[in-house]
C-alpha positions as CSV (number, residue, x, y, z in Angstrom):
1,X,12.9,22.6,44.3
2,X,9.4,21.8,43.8
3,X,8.2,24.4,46.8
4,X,10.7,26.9,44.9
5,X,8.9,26.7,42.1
6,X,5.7,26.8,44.0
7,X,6.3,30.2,45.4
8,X,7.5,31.3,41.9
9,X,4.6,30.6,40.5
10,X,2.3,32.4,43.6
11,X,4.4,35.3,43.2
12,X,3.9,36.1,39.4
13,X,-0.2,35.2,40.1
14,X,-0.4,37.5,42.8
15,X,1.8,39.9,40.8
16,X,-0.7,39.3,37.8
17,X,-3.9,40.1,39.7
18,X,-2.3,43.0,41.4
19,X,-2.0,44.7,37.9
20,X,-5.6,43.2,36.8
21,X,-7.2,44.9,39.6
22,X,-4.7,48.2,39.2
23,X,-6.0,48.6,35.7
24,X,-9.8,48.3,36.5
25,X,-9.1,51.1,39.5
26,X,-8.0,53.1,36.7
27,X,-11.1,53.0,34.9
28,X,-14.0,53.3,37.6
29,X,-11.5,56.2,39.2
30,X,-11.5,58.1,35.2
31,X,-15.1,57.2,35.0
32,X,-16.3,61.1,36.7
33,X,-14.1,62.8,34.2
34,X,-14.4,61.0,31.3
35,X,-17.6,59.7,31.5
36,X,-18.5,55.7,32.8
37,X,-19.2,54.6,29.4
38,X,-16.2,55.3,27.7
39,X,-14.0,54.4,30.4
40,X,-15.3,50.8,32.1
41,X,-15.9,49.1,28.9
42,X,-12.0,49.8,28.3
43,X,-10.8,48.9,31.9
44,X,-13.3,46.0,31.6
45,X,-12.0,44.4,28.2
46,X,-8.0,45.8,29.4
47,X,-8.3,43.8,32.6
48,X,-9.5,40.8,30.9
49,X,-6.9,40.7,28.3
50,X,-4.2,41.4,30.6
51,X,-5.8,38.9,33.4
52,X,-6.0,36.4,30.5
53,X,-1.8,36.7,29.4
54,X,-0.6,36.9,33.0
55,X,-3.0,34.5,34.2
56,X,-2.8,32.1,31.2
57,X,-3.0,29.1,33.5
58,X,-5.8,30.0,35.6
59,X,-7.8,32.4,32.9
60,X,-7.7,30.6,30.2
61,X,-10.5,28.2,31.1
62,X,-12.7,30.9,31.4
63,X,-11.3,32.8,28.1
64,X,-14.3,31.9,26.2
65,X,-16.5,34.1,28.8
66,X,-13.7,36.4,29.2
67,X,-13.8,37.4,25.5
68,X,-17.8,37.3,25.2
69,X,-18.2,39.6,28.7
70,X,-15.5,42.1,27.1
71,X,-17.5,42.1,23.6
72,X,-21.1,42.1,25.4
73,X,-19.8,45.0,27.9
74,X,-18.6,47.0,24.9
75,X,-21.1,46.9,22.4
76,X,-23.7,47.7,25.6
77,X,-21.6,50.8,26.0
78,X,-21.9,51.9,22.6
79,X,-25.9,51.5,22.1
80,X,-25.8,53.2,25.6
81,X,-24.8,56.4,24.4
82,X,-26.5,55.9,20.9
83,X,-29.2,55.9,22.6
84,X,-29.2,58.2,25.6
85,X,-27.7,61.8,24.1
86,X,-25.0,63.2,22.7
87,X,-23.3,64.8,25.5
88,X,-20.8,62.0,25.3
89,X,-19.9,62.1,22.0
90,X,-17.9,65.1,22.4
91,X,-15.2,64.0,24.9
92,X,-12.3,64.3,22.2
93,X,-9.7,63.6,24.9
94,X,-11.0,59.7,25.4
95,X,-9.2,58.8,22.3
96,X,-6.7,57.1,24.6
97,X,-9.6,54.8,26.1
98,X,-10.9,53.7,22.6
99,X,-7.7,52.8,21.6
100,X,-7.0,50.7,25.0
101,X,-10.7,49.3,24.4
102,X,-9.8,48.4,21.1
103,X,-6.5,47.0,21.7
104,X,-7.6,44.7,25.0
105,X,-10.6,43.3,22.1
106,X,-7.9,41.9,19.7
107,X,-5.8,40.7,21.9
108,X,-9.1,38.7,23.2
109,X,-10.5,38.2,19.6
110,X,-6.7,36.4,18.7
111,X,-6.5,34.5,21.8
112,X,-10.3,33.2,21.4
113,X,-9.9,32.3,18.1
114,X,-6.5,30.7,18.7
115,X,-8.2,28.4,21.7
116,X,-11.8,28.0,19.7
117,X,-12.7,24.0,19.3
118,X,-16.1,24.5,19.7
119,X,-19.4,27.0,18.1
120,X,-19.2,28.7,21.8
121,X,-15.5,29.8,21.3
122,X,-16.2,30.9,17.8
123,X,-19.2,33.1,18.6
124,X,-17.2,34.9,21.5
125,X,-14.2,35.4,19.5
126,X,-17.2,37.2,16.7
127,X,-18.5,39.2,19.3
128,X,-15.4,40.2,20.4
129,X,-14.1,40.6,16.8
130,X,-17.6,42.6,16.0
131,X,-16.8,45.0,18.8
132,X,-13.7,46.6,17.7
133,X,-15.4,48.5,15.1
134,X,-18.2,49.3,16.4
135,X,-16.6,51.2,19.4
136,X,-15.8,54.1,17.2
137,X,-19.6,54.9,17.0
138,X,-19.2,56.4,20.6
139,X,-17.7,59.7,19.3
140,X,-19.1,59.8,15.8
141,X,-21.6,63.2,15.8
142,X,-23.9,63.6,12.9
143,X,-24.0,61.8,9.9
144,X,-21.2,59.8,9.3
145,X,-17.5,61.2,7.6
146,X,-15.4,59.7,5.4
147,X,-12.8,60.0,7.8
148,X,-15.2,58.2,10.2
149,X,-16.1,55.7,7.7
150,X,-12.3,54.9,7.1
151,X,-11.9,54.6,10.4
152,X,-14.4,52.4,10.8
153,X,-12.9,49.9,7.9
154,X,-10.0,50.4,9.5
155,X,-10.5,49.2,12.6
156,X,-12.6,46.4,10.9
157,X,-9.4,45.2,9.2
158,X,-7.7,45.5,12.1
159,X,-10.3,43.2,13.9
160,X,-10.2,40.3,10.7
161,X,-6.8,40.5,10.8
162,X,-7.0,39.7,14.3
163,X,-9.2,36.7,13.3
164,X,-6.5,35.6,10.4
165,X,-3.6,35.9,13.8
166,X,-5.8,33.1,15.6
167,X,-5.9,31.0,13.1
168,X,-2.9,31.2,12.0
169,X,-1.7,30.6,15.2
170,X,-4.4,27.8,16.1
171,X,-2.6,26.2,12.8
172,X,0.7,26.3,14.5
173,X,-0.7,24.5,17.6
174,X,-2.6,21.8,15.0
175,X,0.8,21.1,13.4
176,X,2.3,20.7,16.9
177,X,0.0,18.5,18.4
178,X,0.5,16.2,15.1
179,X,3.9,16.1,15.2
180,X,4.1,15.3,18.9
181,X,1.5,12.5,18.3
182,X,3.1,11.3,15.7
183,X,6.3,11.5,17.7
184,X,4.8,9.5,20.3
185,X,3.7,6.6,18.1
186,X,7.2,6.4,16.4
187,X,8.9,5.8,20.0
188,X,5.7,3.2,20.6
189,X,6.9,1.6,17.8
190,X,10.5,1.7,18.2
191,X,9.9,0.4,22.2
192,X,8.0,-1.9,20.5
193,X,10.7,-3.0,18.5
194,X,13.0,-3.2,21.3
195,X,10.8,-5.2,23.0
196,X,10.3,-8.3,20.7
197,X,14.3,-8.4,20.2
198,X,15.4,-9.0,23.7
199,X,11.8,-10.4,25.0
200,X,11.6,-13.1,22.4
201,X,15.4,-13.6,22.8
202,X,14.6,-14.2,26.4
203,X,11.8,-16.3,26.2
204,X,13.2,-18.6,23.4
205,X,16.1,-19.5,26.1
206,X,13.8,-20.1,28.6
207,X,11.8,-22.7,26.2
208,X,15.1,-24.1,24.9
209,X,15.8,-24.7,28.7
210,X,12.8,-26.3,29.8
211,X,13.1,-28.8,27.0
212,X,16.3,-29.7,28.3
213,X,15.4,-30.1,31.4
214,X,12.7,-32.6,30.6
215,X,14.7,-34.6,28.2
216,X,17.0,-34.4,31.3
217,X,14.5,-36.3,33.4
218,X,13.8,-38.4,31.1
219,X,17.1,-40.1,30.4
220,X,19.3,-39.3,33.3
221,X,17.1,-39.8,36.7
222,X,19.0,-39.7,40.3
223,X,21.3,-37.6,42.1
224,X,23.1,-35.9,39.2
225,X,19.8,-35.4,37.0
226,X,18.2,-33.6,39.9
227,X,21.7,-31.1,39.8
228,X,21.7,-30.7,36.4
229,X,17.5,-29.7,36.6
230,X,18.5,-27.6,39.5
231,X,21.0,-25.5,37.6
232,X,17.9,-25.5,34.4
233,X,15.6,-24.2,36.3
234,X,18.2,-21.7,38.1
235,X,18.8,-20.6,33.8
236,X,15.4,-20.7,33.2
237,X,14.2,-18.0,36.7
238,X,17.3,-16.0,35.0
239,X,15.8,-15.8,31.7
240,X,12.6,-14.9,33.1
241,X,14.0,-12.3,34.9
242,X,15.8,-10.6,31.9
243,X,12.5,-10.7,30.0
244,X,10.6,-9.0,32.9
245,X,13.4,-6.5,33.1
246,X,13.3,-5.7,29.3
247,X,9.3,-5.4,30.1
248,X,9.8,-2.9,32.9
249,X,12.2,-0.9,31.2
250,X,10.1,-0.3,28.4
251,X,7.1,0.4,30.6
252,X,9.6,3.3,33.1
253,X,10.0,4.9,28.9
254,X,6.1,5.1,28.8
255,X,5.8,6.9,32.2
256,X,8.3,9.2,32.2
257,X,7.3,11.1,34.9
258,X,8.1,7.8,37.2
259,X,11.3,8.7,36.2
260,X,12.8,9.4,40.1
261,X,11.4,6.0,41.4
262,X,11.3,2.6,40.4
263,X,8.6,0.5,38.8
264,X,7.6,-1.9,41.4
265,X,5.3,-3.8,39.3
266,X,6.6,-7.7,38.6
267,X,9.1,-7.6,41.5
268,X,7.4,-5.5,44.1
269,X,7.8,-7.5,47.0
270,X,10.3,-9.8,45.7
271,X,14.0,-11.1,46.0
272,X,16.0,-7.9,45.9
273,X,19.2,-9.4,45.5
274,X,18.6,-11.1,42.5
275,X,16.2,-7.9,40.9
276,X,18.2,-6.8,37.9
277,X,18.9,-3.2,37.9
278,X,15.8,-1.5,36.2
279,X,18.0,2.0,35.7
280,X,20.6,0.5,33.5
281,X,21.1,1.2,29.8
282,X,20.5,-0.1,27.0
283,X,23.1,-3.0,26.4
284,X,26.3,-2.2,24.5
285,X,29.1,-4.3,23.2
286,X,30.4,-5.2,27.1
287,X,27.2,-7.2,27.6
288,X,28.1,-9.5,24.6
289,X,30.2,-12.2,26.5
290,X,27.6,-13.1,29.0
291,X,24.7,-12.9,26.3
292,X,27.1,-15.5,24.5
293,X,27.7,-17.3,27.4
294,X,23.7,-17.7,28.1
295,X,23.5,-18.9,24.5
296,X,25.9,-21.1,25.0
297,X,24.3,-22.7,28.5
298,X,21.2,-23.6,26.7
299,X,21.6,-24.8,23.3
300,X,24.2,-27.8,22.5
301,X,26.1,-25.9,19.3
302,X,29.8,-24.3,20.2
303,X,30.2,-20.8,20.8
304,X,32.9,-18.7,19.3
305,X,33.0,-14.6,20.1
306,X,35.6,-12.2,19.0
307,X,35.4,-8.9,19.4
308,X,37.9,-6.4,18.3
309,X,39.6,-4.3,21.1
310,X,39.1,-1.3,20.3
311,X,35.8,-1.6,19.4
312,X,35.4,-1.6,22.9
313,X,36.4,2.0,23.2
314,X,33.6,3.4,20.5
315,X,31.6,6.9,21.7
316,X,28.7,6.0,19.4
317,X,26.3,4.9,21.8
318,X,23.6,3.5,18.9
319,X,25.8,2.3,17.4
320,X,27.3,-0.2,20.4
321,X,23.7,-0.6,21.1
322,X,22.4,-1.6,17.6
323,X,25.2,-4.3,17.2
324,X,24.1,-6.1,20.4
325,X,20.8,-5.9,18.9
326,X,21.7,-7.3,16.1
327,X,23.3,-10.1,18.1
328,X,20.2,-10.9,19.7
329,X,18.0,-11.2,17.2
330,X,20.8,-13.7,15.2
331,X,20.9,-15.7,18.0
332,X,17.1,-15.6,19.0
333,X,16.7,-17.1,15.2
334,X,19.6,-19.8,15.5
335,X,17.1,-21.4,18.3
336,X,14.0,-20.9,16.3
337,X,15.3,-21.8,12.4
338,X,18.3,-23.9,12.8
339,X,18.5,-27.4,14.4
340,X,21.5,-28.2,16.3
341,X,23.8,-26.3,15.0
342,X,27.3,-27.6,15.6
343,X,29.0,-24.0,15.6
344,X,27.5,-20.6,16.1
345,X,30.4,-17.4,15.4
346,X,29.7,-13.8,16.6
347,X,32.7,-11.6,15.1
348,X,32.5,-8.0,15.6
349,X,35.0,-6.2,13.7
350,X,37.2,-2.9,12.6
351,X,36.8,-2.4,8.8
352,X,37.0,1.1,7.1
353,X,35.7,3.0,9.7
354,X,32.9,0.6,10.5
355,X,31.8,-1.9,13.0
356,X,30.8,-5.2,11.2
357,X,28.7,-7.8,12.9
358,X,28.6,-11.0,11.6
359,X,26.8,-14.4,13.1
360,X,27.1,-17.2,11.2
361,X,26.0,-21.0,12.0
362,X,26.6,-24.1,10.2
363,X,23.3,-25.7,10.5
364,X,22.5,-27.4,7.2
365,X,18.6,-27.8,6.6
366,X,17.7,-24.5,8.3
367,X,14.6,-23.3,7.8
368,X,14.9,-18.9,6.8
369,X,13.3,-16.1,9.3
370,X,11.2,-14.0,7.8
371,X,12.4,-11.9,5.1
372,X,14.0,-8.8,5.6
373,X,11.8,-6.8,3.2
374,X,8.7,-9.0,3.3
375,X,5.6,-9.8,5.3
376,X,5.2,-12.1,8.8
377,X,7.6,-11.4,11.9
378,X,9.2,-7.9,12.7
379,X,12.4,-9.3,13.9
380,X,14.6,-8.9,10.6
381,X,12.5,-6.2,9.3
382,X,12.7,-3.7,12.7
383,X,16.0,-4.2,13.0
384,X,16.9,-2.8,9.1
385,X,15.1,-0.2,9.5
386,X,17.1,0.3,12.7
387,X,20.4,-0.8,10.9
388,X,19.6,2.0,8.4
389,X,18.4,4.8,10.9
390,X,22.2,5.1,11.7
391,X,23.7,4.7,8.1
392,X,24.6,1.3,7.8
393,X,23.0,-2.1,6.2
394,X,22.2,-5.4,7.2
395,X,21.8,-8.6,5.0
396,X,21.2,-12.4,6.1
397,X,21.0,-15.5,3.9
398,X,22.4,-18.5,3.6
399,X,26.5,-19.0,2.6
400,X,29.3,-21.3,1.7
401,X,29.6,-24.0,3.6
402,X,26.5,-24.9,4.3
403,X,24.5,-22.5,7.2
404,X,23.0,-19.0,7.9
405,X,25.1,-15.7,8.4
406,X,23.8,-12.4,9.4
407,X,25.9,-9.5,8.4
408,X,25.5,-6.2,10.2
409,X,27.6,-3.0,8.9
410,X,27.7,0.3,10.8
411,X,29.4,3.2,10.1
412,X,31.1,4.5,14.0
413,X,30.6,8.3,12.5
414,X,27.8,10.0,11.9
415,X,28.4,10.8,8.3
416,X,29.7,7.1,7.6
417,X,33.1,8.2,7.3
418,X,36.2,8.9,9.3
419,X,38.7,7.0,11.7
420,X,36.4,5.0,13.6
421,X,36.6,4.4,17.6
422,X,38.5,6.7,19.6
């Protein structure tokens, strides 16, 4: 594909200087019957312009001299034969040349202006610009007509409107380049995001497990202590590994043209069999029971999921996605905010065309996450602003009896209405 592409490319450049040097042949072999300086200034400044579009990613670095040689070459021409006789001024028939001259010149004067971040740029695009109307002076005999001098301000208005083109169009390219930066730094944020809800999920099960296991040695040396530390420690390399992999992922986002290979980085040469797979989505709804199950394994409080069936079959894939987000970061603050909960419920349910998620806990002095719409973490707050990107709200505060619940309601249609799953 890529060598396809390769000789695409070398066909329409050697197509492109075939017709450069076509239209400069043209010129030098007009030059005996025209005269040279009406005919090379206009295959000069042709060939340039038309080097310049069919060229663009080979000419345009050199645009800038490009536009200045074709302005220079032009207004050298004309104080040529201003200055050396009249002969020249009464070849009627070159009005085709002046008028490819003069064409090839705003062409240049647009595409200088268009490209100009520096004085350099802007002077070439001026004498470029400045060229246009001068040309005329070529054929002008005697003192000056009115129909010369309205061609003359025509051809001026032609060359400032050539000016007003560029930077028009260098407005365009402005407003591009701001909105794909700003783009850029809302999917930095939103990876971002991402990142703190299953990393710091991750991590909190990994510290939750290490304090077992050392309250483990503590009280229960032997035989069966050493088991039990074995299988923490096993929890504890899993954990790790799901963080890394939440890590990686969000780096292979950032580089997306590593897109065909794999990020080697934290497990390049390790154990294969136990890499999680660094090409799989985001997780959705059927990642749930062993994300509750993981919860479960490290923290002492009972577990309850339900999830409605046909929940399971929903199309909406943010939608799947946000709830298990919204999962994660209830259960990431259950370890942080709640001690020893005796009961943690995750429901997800069908109602009116929407996917509730609620997880509650019963823990009764537990200390409240961050607000939703106030300062400190980005937990709570990230993920409304998530919850809302899609149409639905969150809430979380404390309920009847005593405990925590996080509620979670998302519409399964785009305009918040309808059947729901299909």
């Amino acid at each position: 594909m890529r060598r396809r592409a390769g000789r695409s490319r070398a066909g329409r450049e050697g197509m492109g200087v075939a017709v450069v040097c076509a239209v400069a042949l043209v010129g030098v072999g007009a030059a005996p019957e025209f005269g040279p300086l009406v005919t090379l200034p206009a295959a000069f400044a042709s060939a340039s312009a038309v080097g310049v579009l069919l060229l663009w990613s080979r000419a345009r670095r050199r645009l800038t001299v490009l536009a200045c040689a074709a302005g220079v070459v032009s207004l050298a021409a004309t104080a040529a034969v201003l200055l050396f006789g009249e002969r020249r001024r009464d070849a009627g028939s070159g009005g085709g040349w002046i008028l490819a001259e003069s064409a090839a010149l705003l062409v240049l004067t647009v595409l200088t202006v268009r490209a100009a971040r520096s004085g350099r740029q802007a002077a070439s695009a001026a004498v470029a610009a400045t060229a246009v109307p001068v040309t005329l002076t070529r054929f002008w005999s005697g003192p000056p007509s009115l129909v010369a001098l309205g061609g003359g301000a025509f051809w001026t208005l032609l060359a400032l409107l050539a000016v007003a083109v560029g930077l028009y169009l260098r407005s365009l390219d402005n407003g591009r380049i701001r909105s794909v930066a700003e783009g850029r730094r809302a999917q930095r944020l939103q990876l971002a995001r991402d990142l703190h809800d299953f990393v710091a999920h991750d991590v909190s099960e990994m510290l939750a497990l290490a304090q077992a296991g050392q309250f483990l040695a503590e009280q229960a040396p032997g035989e069966t202590s050493r088991v039990t530390q074995a299988d923490t420690f096993h929890r504890i390399e899993q954990a790790g590994l799901q963080a890394l992999a939440s890590l990686d992922r969000t780096v292979r986002m950032l580089h997306d043209d590593d897109a065909d290979g794999r990020v080697g980085g934290a497990y390049a040469g390790g154990d294969r069999d136990r890499e999680p797979d660094m090409r799989a989505p985001l997780p959705d709804l059927e990642q749930l029971p062993e994300l509750v199950t993981r919860f479960s394994a490290s923290s002492t409080a009972r577990m309850d999921l339900h999830i409605d069936p046909e929940l399971l079959d929903t199309t909406r894939r943010d939608v799947t996605t946000t709830a298990y987000r919204v999962v994660v970061e209830s259960l990431t603050n259950v370890r942080r905010h709640a001690p020893a909960p005796r009961l943690v419920n995750v429901a997800l349910r069908h109602e009116a065309g929407a996917l509730v998620v609620t997880v509650t806990n019963d823990a009764r002095s537990a200390t409240a996450p961050p607000a939703i719409g106030g300062g400190g973490g980005r937990g709570l707050r990230a993920l409304t602003q998530r919850v809302e990107a899609i149409g639905g709200s969150l809430s979380a505060g404390p309920h009847d009896p005593p405990g925590w619940r996080v509620t979670a309601v998302l519409p399964l249609n785009p305009d918040g209405e309808g059947e729901g799953p299909r």
